[in-house]
Biopython code that builds the backbone (N, CA, C, O; Angstrom):
import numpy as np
from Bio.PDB.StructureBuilder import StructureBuilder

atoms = [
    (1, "UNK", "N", (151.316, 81.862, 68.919)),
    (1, "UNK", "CA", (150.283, 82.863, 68.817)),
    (1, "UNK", "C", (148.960, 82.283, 69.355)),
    (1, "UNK", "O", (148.369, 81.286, 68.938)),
    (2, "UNK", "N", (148.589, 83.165, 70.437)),
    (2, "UNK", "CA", (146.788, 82.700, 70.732)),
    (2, "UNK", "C", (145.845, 82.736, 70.089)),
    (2, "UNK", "O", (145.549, 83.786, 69.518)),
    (3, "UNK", "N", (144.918, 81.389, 69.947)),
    (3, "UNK", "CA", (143.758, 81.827, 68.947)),
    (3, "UNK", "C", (142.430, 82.373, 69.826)),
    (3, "UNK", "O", (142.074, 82.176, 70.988)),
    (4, "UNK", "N", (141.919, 83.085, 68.811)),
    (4, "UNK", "CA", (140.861, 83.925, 69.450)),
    (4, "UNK", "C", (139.481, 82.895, 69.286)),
    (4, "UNK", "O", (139.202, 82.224, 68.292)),
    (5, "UNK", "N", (138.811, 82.975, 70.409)),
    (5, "UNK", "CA", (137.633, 82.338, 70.363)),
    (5, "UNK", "C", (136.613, 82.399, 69.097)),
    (5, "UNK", "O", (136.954, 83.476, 68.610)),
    (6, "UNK", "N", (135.403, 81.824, 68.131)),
    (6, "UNK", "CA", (134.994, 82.482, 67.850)),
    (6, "UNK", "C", (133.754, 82.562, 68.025)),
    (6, "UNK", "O", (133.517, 82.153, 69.162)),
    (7, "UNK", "N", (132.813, 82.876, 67.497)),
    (7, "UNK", "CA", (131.350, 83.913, 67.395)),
    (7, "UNK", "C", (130.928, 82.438, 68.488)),
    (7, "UNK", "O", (131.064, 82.422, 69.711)),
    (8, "UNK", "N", (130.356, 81.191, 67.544)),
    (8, "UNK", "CA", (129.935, 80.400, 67.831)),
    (8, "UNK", "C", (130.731, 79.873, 69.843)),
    (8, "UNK", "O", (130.019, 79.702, 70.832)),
    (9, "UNK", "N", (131.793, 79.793, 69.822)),
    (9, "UNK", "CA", (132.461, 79.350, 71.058)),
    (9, "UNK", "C", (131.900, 80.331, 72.266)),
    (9, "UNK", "O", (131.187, 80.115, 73.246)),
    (10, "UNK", "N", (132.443, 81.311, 71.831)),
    (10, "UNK", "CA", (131.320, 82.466, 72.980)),
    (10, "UNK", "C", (130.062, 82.505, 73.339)),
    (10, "UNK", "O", (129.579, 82.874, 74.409)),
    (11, "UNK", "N", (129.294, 81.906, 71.911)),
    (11, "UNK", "CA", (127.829, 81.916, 72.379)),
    (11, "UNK", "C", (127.957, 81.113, 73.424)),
    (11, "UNK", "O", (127.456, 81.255, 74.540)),
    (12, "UNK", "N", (128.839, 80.019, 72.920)),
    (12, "UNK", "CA", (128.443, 78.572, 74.000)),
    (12, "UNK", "C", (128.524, 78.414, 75.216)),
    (12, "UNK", "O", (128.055, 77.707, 76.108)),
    (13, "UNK", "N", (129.547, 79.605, 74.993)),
    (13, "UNK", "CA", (129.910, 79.980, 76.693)),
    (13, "UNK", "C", (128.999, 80.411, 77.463)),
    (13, "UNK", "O", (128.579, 79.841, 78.470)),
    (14, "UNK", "N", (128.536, 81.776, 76.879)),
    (14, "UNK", "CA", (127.782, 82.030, 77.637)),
    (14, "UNK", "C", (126.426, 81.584, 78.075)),
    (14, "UNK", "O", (125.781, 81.658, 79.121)),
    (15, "UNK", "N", (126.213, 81.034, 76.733)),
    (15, "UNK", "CA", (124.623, 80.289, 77.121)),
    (15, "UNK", "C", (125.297, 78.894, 78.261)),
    (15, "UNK", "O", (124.466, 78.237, 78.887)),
    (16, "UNK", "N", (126.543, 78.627, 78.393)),
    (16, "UNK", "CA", (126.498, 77.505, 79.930)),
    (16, "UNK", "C", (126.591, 78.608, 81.157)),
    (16, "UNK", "O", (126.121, 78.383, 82.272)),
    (17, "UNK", "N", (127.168, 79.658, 80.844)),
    (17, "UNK", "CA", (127.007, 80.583, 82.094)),
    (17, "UNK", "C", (125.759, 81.367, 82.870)),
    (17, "UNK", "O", (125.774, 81.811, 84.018)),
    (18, "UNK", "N", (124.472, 81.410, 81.721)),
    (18, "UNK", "CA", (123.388, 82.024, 82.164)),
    (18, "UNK", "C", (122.532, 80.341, 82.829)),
    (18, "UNK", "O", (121.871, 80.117, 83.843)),
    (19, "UNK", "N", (122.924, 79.551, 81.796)),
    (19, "UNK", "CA", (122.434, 78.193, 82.742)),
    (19, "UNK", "C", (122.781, 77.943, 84.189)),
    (19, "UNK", "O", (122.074, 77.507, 85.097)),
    (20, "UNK", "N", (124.008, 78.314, 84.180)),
    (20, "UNK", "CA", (124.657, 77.938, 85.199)),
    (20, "UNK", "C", (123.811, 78.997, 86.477)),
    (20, "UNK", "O", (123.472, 78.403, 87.500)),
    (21, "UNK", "N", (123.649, 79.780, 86.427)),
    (21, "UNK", "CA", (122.966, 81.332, 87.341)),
    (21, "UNK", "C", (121.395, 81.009, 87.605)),
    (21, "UNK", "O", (120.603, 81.241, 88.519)),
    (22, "UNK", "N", (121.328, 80.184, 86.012)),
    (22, "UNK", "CA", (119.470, 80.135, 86.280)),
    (22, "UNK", "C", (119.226, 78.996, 87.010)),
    (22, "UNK", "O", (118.047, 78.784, 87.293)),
    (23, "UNK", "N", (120.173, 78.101, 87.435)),
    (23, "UNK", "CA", (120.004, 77.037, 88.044)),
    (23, "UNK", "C", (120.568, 77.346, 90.048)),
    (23, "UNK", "O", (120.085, 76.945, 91.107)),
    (24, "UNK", "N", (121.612, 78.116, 89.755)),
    (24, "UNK", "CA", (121.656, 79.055, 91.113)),
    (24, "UNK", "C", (120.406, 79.612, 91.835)),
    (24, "UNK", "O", (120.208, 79.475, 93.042)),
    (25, "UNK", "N", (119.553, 80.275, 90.947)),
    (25, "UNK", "CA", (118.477, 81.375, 91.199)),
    (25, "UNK", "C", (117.235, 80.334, 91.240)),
    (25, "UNK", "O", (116.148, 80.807, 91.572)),
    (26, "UNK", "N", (117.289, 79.337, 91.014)),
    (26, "UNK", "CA", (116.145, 78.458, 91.362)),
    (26, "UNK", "C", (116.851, 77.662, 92.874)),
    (26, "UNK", "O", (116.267, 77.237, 93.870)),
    (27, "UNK", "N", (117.754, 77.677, 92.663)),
    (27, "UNK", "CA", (118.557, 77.433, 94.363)),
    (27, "UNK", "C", (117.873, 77.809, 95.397)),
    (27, "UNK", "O", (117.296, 77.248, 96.330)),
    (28, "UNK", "N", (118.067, 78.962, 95.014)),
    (28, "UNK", "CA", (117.785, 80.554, 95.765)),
    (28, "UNK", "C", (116.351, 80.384, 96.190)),
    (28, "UNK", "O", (115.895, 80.212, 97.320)),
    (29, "UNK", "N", (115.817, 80.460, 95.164)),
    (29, "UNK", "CA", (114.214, 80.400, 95.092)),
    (29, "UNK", "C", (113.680, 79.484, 96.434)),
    (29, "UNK", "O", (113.202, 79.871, 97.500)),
    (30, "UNK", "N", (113.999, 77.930, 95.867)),
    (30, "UNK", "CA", (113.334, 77.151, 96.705)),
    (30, "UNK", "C", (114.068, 77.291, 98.240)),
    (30, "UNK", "O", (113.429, 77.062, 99.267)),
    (31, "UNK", "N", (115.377, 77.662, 98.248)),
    (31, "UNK", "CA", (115.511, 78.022, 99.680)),
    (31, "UNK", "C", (114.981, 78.686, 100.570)),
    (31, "UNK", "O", (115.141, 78.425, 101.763)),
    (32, "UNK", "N", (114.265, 79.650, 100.135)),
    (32, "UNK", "CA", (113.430, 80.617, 100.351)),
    (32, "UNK", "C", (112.384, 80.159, 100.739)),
    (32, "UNK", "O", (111.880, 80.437, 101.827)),
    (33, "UNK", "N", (111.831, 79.266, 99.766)),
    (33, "UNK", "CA", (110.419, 78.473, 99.732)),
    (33, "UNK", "C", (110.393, 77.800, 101.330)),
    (33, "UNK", "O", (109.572, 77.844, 102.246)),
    (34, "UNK", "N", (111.633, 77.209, 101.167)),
    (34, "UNK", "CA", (111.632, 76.304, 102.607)),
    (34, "UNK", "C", (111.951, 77.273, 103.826)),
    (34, "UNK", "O", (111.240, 77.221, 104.830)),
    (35, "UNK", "N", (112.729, 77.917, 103.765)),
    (35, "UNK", "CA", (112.514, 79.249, 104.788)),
    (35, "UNK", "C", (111.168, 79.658, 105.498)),
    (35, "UNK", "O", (110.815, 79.461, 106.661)),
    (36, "UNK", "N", (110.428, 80.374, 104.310)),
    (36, "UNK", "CA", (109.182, 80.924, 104.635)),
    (36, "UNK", "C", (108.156, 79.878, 105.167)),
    (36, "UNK", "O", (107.234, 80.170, 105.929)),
    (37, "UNK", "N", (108.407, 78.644, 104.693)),
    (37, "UNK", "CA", (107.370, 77.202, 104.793)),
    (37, "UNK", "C", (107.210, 77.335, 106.328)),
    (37, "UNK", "O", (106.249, 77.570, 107.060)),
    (38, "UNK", "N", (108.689, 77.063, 106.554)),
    (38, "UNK", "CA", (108.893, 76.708, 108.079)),
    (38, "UNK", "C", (108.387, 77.715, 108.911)),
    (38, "UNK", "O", (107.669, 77.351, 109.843)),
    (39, "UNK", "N", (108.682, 79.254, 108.719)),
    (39, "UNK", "CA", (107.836, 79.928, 109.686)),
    (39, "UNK", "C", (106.497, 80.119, 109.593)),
    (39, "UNK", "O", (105.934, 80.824, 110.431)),
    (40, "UNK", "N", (105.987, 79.686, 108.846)),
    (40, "UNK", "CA", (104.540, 79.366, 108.511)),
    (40, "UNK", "C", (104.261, 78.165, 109.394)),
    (40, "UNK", "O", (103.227, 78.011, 110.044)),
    (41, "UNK", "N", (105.051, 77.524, 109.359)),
    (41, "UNK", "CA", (104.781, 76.009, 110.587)),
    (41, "UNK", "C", (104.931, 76.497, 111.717)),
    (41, "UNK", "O", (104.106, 76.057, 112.518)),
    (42, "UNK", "N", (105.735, 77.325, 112.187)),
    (42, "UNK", "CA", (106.062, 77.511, 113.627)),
    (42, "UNK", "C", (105.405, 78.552, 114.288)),
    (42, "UNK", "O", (104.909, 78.356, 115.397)),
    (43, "UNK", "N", (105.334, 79.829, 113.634)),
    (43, "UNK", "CA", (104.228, 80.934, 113.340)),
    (43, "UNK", "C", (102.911, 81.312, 113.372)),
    (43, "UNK", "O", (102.288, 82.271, 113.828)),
    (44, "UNK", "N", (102.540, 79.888, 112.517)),
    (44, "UNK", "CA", (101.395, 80.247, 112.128)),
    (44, "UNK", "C", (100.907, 81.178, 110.771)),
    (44, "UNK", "O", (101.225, 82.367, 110.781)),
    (45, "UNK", "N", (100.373, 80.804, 109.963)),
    (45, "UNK", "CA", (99.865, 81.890, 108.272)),
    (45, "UNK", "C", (100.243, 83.226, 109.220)),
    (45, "UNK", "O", (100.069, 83.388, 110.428)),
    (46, "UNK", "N", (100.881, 84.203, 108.116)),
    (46, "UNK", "CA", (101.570, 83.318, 106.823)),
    (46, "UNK", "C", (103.116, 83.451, 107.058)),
    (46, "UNK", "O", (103.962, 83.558, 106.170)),
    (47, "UNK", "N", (103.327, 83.425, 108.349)),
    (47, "UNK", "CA", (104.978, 83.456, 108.721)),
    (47, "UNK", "C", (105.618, 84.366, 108.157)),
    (47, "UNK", "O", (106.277, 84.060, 107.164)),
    (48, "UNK", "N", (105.610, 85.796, 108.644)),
    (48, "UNK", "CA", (106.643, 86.441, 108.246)),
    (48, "UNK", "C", (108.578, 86.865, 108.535)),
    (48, "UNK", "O", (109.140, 87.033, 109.617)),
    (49, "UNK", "N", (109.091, 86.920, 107.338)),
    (49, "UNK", "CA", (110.473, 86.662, 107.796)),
    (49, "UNK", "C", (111.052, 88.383, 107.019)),
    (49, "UNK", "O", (110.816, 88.889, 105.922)),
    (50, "UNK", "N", (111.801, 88.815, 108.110)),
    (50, "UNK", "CA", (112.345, 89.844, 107.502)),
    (50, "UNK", "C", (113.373, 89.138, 106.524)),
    (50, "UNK", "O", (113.941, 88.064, 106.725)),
    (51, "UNK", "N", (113.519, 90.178, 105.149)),
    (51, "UNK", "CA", (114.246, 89.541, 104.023)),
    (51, "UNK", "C", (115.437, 89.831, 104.697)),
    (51, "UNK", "O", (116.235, 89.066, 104.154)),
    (52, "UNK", "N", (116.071, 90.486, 105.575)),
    (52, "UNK", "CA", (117.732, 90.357, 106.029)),
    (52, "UNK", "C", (117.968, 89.311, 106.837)),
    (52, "UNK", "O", (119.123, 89.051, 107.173)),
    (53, "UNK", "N", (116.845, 88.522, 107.284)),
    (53, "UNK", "CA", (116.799, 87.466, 107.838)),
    (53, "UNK", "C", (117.101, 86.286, 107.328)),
    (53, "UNK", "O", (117.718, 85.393, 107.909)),
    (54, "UNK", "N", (116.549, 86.258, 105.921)),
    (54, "UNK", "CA", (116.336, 85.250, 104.839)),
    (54, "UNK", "C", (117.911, 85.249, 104.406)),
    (54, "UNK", "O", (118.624, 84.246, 104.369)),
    (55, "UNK", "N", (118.379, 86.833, 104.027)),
    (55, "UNK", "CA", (119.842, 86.768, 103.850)),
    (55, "UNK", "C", (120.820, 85.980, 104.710)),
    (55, "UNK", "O", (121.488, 85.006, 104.363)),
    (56, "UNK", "N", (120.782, 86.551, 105.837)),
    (56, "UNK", "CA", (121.494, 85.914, 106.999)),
    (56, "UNK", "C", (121.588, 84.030, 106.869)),
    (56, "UNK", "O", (122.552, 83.264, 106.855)),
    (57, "UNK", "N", (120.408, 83.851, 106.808)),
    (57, "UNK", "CA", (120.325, 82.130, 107.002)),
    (57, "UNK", "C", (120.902, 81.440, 105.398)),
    (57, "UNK", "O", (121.458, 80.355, 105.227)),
    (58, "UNK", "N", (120.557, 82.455, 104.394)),
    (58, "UNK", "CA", (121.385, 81.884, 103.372)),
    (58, "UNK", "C", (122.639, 82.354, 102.988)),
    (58, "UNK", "O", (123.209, 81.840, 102.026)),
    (59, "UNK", "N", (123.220, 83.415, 103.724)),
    (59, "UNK", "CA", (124.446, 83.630, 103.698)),
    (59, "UNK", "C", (124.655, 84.357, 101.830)),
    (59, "UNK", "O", (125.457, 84.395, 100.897)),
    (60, "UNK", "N", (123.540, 84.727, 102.167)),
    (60, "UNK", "CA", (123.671, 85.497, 100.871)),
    (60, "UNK", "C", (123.825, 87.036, 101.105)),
    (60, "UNK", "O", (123.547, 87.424, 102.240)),
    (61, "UNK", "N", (124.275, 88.072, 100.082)),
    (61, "UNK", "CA", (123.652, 89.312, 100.212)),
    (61, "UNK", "C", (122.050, 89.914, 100.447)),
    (61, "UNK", "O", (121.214, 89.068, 100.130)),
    (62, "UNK", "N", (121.579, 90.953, 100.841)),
    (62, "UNK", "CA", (120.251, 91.459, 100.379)),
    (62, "UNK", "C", (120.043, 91.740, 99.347)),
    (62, "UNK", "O", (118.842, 92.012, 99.358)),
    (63, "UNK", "N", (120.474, 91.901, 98.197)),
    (63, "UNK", "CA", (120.150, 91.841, 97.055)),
    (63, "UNK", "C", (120.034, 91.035, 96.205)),
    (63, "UNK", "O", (119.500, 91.111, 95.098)),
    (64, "UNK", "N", (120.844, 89.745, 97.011)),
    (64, "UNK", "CA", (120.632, 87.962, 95.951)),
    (64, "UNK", "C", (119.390, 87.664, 96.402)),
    (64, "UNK", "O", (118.604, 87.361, 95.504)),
    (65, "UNK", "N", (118.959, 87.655, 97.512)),
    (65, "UNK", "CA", (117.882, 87.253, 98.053)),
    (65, "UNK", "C", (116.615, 88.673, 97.778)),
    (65, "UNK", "O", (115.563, 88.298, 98.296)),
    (66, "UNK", "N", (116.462, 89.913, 97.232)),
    (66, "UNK", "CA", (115.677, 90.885, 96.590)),
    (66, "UNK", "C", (115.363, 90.155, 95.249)),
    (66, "UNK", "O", (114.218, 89.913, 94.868)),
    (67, "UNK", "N", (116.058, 89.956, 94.836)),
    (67, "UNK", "CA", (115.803, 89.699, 92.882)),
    (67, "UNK", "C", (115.152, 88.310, 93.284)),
    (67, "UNK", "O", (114.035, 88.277, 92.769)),
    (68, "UNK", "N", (115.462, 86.895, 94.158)),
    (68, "UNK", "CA", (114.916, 85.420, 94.090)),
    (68, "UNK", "C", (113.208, 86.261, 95.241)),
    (68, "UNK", "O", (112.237, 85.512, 95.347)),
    (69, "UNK", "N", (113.149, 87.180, 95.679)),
    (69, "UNK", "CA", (112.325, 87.651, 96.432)),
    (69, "UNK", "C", (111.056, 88.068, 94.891)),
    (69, "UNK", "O", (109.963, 87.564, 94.634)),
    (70, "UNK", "N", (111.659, 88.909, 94.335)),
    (70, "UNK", "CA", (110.988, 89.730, 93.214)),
    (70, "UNK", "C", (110.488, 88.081, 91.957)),
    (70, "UNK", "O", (109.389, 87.719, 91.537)),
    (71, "UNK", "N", (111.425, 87.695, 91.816)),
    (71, "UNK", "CA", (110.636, 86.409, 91.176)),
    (71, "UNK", "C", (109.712, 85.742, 91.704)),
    (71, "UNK", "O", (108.716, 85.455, 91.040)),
    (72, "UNK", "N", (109.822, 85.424, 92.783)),
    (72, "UNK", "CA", (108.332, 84.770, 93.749)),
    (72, "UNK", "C", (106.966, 85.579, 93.381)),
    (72, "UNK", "O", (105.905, 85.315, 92.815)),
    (73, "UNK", "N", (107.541, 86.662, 93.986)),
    (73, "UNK", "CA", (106.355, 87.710, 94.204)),
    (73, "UNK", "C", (105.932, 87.714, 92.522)),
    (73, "UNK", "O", (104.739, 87.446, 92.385)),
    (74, "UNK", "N", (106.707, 87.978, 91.123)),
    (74, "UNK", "CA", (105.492, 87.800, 90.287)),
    (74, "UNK", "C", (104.965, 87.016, 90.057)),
    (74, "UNK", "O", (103.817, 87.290, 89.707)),
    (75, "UNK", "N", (105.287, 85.730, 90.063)),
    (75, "UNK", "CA", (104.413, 84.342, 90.363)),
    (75, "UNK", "C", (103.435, 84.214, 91.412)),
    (75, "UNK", "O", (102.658, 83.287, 91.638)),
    (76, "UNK", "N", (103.610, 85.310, 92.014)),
    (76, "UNK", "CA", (102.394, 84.869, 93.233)),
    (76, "UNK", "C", (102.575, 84.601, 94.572)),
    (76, "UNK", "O", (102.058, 84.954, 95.631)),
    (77, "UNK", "N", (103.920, 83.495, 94.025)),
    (77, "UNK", "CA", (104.137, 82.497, 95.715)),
    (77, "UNK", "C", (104.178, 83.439, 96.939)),
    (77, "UNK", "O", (103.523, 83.325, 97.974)),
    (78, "UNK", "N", (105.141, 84.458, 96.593)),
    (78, "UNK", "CA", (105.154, 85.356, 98.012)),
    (78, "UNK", "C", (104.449, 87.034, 98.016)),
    (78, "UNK", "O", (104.021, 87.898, 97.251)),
    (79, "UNK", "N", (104.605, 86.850, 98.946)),
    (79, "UNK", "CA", (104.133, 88.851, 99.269)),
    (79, "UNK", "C", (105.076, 89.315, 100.512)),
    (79, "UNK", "O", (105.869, 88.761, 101.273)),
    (80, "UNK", "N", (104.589, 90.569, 100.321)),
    (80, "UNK", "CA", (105.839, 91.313, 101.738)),
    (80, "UNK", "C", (105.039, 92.481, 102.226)),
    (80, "UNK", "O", (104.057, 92.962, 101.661)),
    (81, "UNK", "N", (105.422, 92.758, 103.014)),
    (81, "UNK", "CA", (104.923, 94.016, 103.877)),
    (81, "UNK", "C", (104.594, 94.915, 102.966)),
    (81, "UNK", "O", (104.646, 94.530, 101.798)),
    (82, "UNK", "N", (104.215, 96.192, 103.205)),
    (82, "UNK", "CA", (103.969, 97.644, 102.662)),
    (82, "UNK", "C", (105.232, 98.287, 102.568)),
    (82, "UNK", "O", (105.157, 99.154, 101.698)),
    (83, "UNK", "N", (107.080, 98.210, 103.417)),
    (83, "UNK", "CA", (107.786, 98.605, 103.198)),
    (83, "UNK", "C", (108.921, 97.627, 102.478)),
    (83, "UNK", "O", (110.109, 97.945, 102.427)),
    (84, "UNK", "N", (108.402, 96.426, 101.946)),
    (84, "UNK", "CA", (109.232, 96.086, 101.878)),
    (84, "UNK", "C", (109.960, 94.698, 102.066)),
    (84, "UNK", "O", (110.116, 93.706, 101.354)),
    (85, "UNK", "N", (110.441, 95.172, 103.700)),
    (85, "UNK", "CA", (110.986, 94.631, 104.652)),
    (85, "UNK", "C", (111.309, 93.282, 105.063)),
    (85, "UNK", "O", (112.403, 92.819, 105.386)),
    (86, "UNK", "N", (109.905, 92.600, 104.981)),
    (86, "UNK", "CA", (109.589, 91.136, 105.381)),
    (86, "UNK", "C", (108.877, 90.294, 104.092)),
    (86, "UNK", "O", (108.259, 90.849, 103.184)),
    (87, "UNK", "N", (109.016, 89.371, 104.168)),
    (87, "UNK", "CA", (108.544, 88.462, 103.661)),
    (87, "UNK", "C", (107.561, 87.448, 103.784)),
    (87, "UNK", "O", (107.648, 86.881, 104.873)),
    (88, "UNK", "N", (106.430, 86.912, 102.870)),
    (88, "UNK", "CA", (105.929, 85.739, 103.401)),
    (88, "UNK", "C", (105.240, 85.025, 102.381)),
    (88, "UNK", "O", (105.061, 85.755, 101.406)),
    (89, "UNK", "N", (104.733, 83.743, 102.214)),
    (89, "UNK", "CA", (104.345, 83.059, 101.900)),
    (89, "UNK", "C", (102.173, 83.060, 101.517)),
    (89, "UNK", "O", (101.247, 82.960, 102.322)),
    (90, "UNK", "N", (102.154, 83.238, 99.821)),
    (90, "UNK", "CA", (100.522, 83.483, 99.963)),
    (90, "UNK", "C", (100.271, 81.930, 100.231)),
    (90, "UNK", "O", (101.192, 81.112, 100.244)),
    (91, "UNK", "N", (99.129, 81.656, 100.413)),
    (91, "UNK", "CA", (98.300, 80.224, 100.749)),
    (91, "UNK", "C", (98.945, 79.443, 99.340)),
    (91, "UNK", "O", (99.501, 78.349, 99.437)),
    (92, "UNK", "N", (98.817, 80.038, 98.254)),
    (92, "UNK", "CA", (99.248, 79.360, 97.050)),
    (92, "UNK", "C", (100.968, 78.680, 97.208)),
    (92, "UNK", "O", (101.525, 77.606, 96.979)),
    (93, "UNK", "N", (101.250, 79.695, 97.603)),
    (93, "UNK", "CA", (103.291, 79.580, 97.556)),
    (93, "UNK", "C", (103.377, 78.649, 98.805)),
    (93, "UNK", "O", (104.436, 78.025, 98.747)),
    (94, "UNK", "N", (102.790, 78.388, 99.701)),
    (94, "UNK", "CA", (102.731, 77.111, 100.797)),
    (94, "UNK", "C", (102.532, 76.168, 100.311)),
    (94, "UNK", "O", (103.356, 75.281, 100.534)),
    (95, "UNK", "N", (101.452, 75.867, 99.472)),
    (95, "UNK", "CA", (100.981, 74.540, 98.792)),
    (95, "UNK", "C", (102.249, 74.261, 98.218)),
    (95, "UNK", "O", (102.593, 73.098, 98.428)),
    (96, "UNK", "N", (103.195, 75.049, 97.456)),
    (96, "UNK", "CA", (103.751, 74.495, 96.647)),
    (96, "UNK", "C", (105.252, 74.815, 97.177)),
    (96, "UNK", "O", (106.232, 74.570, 96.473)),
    (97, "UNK", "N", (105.335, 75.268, 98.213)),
    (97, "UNK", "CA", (106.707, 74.639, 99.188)),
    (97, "UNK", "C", (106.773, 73.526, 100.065)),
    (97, "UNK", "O", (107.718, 72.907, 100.554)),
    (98, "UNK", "N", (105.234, 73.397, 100.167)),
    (98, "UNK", "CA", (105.212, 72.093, 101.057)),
    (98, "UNK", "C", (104.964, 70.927, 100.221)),
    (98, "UNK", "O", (104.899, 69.852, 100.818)),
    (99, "UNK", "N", (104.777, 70.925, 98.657)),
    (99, "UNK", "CA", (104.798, 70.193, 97.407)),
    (99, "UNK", "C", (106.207, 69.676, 96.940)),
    (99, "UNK", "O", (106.475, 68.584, 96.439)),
    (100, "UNK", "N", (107.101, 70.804, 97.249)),
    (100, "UNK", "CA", (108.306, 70.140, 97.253)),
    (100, "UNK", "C", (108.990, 69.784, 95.522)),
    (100, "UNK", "O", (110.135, 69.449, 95.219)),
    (101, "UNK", "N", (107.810, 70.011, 94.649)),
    (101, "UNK", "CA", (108.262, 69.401, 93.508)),
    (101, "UNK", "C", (108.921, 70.785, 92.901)),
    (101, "UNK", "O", (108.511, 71.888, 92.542)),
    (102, "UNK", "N", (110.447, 69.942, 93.013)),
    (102, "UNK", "CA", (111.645, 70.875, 92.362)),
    (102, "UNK", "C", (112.164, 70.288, 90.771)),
    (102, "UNK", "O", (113.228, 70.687, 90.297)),
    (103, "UNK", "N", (111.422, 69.464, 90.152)),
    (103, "UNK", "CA", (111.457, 68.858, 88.766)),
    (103, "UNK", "C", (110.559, 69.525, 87.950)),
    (103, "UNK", "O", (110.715, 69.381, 86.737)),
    (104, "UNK", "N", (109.535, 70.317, 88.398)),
    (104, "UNK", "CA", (109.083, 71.107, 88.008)),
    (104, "UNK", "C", (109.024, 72.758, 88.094)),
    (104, "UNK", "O", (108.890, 73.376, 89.150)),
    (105, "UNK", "N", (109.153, 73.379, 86.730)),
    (105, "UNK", "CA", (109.286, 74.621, 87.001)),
    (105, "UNK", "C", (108.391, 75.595, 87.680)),
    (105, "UNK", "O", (107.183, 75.684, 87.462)),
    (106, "UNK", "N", (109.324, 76.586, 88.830)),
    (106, "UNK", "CA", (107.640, 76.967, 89.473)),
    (106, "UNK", "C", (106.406, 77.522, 88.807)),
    (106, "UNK", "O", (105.323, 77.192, 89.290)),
    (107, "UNK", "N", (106.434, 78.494, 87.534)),
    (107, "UNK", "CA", (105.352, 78.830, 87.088)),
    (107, "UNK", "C", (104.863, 77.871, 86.870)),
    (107, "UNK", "O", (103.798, 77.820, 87.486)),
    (108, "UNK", "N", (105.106, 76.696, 86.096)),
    (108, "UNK", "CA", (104.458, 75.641, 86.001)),
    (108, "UNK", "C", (103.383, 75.016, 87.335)),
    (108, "UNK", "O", (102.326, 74.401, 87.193)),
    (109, "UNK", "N", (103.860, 75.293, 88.230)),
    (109, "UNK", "CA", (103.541, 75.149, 89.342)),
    (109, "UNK", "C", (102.398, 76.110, 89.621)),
    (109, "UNK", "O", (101.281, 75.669, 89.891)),
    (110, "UNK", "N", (102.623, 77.275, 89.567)),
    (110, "UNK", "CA", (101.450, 78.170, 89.989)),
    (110, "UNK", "C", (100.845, 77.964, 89.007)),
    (110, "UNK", "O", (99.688, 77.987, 89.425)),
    (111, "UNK", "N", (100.782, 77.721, 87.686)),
    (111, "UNK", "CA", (99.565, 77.579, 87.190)),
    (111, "UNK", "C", (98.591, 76.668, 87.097)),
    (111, "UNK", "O", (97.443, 76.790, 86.669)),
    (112, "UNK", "N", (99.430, 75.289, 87.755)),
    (112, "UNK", "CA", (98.176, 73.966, 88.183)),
    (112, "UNK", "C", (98.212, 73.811, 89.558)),
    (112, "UNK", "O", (98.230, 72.710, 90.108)),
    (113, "UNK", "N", (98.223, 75.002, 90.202)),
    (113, "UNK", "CA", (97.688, 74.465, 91.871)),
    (113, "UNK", "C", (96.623, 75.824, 91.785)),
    (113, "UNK", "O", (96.703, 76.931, 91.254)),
    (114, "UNK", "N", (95.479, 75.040, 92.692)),
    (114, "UNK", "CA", (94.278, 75.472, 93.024)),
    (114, "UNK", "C", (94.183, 77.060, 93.793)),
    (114, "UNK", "O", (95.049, 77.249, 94.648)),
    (115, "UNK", "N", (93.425, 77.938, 93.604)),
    (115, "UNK", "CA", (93.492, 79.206, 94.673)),
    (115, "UNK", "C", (92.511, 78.584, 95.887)),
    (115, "UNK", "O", (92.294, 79.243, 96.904)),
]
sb = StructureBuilder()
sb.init_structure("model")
sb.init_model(0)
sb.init_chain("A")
sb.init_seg("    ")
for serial, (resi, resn, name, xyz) in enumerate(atoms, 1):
    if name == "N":
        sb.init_residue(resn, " ", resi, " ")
    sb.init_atom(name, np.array(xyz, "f"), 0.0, 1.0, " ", f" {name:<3s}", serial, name[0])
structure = sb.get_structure()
């Protein structure tokens, strides 16, 4: 006879499975970071990248890369067009892609770098 998991075992589970996603989605994040960095280098401020673009190079869907898009943007780091569409990097979210520090969490981040 199979035993059934209980209360406690499930929590455990799942709290390694939302770890596991939130550590994906900071993946995501800084890939992005370095994405947008670079066309900001090559570009010129503030390098814009269409987000199906961003998909494409990470081989993600448009919607993995919408939601790691929508987290930036309330932190600050990024902004996008009026439709949408593209993506880019504010002066703040450069400092701190070209900062590189991934030991730290990004809000943490936007809240001790300079405007």
């Amino acid at each position: 006879m199979e035993r059934k998991p209980t209360y406690e075992e499930l929590a455990a589970r799942v709290r390694t499975l939302e770890t596991m996603l939130e550590d994906e989605s900071r993946v995501v994040q800084w890939k992005i970071l370095g994405l947008l960095a670079e066309a900001w280098d090559r570009d010129g401020p503030p390098g814009i990248v269409e987000n199906r673009d961003l998909a494409k190079a990470l081989h993600l869907g448009t919607a993995a890369v919408a939601v790691a898009l929508k987290t930036l943007w309330t932190l600050g780091i990024t902004d996008h067009d009026t439709m949408g569409y593209a993506s880019y990097l504010t002066p703040k979210g450069y400092a701190i892609a070209k900062g590189q520090h991934r030991d730290i969490p990004l809000s943490e981040q936007v809240k001790n770098a300079k405007d």
